[in-house]
C-alpha positions in Angstrom: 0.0 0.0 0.0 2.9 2.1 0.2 2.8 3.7 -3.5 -1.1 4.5 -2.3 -1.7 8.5 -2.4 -2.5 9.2 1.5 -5.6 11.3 0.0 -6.9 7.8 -1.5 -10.0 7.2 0.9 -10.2 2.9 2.0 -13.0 2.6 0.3 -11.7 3.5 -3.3 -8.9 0.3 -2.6 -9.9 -3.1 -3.8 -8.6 -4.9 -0.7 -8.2 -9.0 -1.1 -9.8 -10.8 2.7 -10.9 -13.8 4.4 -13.8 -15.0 5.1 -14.0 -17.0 8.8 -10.2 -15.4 8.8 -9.0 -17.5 11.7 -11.2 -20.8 10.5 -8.6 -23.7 10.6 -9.3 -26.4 12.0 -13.1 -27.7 12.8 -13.0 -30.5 9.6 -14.1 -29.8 6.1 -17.4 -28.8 6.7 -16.0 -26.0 9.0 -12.8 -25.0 7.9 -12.1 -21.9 5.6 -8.4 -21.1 5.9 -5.1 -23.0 5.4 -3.1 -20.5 6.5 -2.2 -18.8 9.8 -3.1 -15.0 10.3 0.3 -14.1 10.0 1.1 -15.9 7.1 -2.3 -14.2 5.0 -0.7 -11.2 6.0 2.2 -12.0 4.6 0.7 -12.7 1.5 -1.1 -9.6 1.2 -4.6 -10.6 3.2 -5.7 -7.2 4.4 -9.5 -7.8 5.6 -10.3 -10.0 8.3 -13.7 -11.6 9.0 -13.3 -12.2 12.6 -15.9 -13.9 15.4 -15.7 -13.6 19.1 -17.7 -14.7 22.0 -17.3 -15.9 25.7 -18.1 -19.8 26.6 -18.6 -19.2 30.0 -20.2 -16.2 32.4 -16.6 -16.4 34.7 -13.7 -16.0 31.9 -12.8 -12.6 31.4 -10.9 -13.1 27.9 -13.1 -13.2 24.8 -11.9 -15.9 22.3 -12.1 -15.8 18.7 -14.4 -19.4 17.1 -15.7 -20.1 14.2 -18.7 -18.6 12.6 -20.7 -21.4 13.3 -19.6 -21.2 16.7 -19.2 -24.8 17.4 -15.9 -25.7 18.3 -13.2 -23.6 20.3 -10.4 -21.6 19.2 -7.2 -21.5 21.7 -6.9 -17.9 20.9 -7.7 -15.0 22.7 -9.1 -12.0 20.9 -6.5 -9.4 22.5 -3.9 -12.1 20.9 -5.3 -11.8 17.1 -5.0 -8.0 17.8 -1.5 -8.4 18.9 -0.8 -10.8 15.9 -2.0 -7.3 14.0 -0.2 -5.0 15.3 3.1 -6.8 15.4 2.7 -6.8 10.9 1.7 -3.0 10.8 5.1 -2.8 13.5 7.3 -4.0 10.5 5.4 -2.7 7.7 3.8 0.9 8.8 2.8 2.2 5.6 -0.3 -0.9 5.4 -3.4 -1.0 7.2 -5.7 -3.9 7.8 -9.3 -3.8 8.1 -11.5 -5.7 10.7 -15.1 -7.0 11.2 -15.7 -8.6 14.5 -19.4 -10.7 15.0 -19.8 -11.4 18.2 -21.8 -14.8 19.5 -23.3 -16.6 22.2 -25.9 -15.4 24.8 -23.3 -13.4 26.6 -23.1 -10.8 23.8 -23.2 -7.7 26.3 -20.3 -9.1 28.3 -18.4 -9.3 25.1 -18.9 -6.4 23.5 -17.9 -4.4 26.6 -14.7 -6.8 26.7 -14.3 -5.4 23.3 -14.2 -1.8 24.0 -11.6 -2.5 26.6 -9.6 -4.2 24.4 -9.8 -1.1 21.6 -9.6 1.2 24.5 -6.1 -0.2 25.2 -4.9 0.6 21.6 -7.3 3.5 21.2 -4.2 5.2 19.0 -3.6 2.2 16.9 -7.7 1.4 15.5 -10.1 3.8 13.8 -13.8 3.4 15.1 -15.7 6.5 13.5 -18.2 5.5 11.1 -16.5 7.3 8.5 -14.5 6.0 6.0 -10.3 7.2 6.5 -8.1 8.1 3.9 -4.7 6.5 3.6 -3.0 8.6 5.4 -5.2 8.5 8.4 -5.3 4.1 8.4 -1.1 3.9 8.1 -0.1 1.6 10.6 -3.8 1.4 12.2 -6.8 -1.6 12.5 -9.5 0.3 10.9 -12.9 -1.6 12.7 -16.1 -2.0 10.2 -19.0 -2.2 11.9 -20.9 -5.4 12.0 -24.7 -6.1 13.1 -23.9 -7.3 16.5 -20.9 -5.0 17.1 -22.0 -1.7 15.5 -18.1 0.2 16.2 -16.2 1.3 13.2 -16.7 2.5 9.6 -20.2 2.0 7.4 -20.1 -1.1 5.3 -22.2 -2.9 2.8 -22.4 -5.4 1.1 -21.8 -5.4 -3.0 -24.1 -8.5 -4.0 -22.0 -8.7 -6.8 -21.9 -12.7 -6.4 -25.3 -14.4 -7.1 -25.8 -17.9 -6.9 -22.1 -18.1 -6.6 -21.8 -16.5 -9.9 -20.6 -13.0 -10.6 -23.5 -10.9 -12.3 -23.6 -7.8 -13.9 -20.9 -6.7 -11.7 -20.2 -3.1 -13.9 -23.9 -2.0 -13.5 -24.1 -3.0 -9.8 -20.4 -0.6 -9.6 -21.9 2.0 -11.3 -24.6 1.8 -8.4 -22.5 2.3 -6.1 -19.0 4.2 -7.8 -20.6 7.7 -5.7 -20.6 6.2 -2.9 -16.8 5.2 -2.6 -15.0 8.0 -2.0 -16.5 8.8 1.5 -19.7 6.9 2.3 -18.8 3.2 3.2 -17.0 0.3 1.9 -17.9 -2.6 0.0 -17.8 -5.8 1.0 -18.5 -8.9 -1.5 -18.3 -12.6 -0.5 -19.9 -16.1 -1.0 -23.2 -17.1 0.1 -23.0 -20.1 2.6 -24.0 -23.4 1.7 -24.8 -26.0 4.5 -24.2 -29.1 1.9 -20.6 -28.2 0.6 -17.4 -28.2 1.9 -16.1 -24.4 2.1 -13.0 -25.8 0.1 -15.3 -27.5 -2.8 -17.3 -24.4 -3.2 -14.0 -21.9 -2.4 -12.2 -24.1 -6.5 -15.1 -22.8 -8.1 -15.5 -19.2 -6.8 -11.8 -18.6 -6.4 -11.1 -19.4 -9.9 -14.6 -17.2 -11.2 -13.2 -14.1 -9.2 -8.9 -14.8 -10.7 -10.9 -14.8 -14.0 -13.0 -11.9 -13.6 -10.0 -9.7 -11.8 -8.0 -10.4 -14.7 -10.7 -9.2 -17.5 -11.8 -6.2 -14.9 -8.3 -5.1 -15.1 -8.1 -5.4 -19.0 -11.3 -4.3 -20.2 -13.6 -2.1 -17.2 -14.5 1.6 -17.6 -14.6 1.3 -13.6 -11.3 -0.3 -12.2 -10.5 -0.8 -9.2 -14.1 0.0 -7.4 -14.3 -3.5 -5.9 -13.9 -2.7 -2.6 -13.3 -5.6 -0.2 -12.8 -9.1 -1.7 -13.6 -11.8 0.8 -12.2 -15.3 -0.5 -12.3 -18.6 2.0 -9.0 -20.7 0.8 -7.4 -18.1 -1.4 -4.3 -18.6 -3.4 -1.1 -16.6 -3.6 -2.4 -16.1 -8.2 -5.6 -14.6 -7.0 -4.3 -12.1 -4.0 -1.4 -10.9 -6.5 -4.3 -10.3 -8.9 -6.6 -8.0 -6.7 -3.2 -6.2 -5.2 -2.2 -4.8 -8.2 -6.0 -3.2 -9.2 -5.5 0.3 -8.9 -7.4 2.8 -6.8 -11.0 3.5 -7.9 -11.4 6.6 -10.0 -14.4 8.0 -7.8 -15.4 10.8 -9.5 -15.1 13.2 -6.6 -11.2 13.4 -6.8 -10.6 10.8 -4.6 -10.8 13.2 -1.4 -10.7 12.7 2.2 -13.8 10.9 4.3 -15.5 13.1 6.4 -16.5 13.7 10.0 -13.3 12.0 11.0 -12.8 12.2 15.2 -9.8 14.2 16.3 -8.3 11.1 17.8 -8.9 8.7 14.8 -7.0 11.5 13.0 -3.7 10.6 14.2 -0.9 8.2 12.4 1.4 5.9 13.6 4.8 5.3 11.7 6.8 2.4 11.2 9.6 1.4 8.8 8.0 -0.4 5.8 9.4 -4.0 6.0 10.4 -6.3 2.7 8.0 -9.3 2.9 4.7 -7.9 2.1 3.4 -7.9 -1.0 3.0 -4.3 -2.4 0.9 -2.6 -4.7 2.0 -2.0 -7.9 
């Protein structure tokens, strides 16, 4: 992200993600990802899809689970934050972006577990609704909201996939293109299917999306406004493909969000480090 103008709003950067991010283990029913969090970051995984939830009223450390919420996860939430922070450390010019659903019938226990964790690193994540520029999300989590966690920057979702299939994806940009500058980000991802394996569905979709990324890079009048690509079992071919779409041409000359808190406002710094996967 380095080569990114600072004036280039999130939300005009077609960013490649996980789906169930820290998914990997739970059989093939379950499982999403292959890889650790620190090796998607390495790779250039900038969008996690996070879940979080307490199994019991007396533990005081949320842990992250599956979104089906079924088996546990020996990590603690304040430990996939760490895992964060210690990439944007070495490599201070990227930011990574972070949706956090929250489960179980303890909800308001963990979502005030949740704001003490952010509170720790108040500096180091953005939580306003608006959307940050570049220059503003250096080095920084930047938190989208989510329905049972509503802290962080709007978000929606692009329905560009239907029926697994990507449809009429340049009509459903140009339905959006004003509003990704400053409004929100866009998310797209798979529907879930109960009957297949996330890896059997994730050969299909992952080559449809590589195939489309190449032509939208070739042939679209709107590059680059794809917002967030969300991908369960994503290879190295596909991630080096969304990386090197360029910013979206918004139409409004790519400006700053808006309404940004003074706090939010601020940038950390770090040396940019040699393993991460640049844009181009």
């Amino acid at each position: 992200m380095k080569s990114i103008s600072d004036t280039t709003p999130v939300s005009a950067i077609t960013i490649p993600g996980t789906h169930d991010s820290s998914s990997l283990y739970g059989g093939p029913l379950i499982q999403c990802q292959v890889w650790t969090l620190e090796k998607q970051l390495n790779v250039g995984i900038r969008y996690f899809d996070m879940h979080a939830g307490l199994w019991l009223p007396s533990h005081q450390q949320m842990y992250a689970r599956n979104s089906h919420w079924k088996l546990w996860k020996l990590i603690k939430f304040d430990e996939i934050l760490q895992i964060i922070f210690n990439f944007l450390d070495a490599h201070g010019s990227e930011t990574v972006l972070l949706k956090v659903t929250l489960h179980g019938p303890l909800k308001k226990n963990v979502g005030k577990l949740m704001n003490e964790s952010i509170k720790k690193f108040k500096n180091r994540i953005w939580t306003a609704w608006s959307v940050p520029n570049m220059q503003q999300a250096r080095g920084k989590i930047v938190f989208l909201r989510s329905k049972t966690y509503p802290v962080g920057t709007l978000n929606h979702k692009s329905f560009f996939f239907e029926h697994n299939k990507l449809e009429n994806v340049e009509d459903k940009i140009k339905s959006i293109k004003s509003h990704l500058c400053n409004d929100y980000i866009v998310q797209t991802g798979k529907a879930a299917e109960t009957h297949r394996s996330p890896k059997t569905i994730a050969k299909k979709i992952n080559k449809r999306l590589y195939d489309f990324v190449k032509h939208h890079k070739k042939s679209s009048s709107n590059q680059g406004c794809l917002g967030v690509l969300s991908m369960d079992f994503p290879g190295a071919d596909v991630i080096k493909e969304i990386i090197q779409i360029p910013p979206c041409k918004c139409g409004r000359g790519g400006g700053i969000g808006q309404n940004h808190n003074q706090e939010n406002s601020k940038t950390t710094t770090t040396t940019q480090g040699s393993q991460a996967i640049s844009r181009i």
